[in-house]
C-alpha positions in Angstrom: 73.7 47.3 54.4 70.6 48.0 55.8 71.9 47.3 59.5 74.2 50.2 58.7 71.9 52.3 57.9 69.8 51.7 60.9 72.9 51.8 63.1 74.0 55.1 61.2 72.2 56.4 58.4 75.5 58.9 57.4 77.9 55.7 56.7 75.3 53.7 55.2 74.0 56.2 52.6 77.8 56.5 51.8 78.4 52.7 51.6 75.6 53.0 49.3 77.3 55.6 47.2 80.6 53.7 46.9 78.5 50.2 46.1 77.3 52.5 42.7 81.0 53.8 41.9 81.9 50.4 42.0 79.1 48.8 40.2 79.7 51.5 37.1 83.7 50.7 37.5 82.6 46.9 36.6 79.5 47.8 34.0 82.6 50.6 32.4 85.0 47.7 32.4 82.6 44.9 30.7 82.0 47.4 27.8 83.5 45.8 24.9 82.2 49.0 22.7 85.1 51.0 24.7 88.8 51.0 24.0 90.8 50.2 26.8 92.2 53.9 26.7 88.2 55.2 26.8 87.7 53.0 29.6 90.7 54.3 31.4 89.5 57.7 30.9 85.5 57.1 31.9 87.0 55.3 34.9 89.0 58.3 36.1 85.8 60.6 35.7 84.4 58.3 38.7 83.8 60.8 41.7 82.5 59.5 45.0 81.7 62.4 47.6 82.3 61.3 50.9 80.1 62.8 53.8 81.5 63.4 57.1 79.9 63.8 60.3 80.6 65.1 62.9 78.3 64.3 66.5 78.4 66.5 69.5 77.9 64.8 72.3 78.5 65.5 76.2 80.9 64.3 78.3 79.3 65.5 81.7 82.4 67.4 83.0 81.8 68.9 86.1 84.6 71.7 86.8 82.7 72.8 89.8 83.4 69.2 91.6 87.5 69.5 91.7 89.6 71.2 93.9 92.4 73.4 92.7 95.2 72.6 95.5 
């Protein structure tokens, strides 16, 4: 996980993110306190945000260098 996040910090801080929602999904689950219908329902409170990005970037298009014919 950490190579992600060196290679790009946006995906690895949301690998991160969805590790935790799935880490609570198996702590929720393992709760023998809970009914299976409590479970069901704290398991479908679960968000996860997802973060897109979006990189500008330059494609060095030079208009000026064709000829229109």
């Amino acid at each position: 996980m950490e190579d992600v996040m060196k290679i790009d910090p946006v995906v690895g801080e949301t690998l991160l993110r969805l590790q935790e929602i799935v880490n609570k999904k198996h702590e929720i689950e393992k709760d023998q306190t809970l009914s299976p219908v409590e479970k069901s329902k704290k398991i479908q409170e679960l968000t996860f945000k997802v973060i897109f990005s979006c990189r500008k970037f330059s494609l060095n298009l030079n208009y000026r260098d064709r000829v229109l014919k």
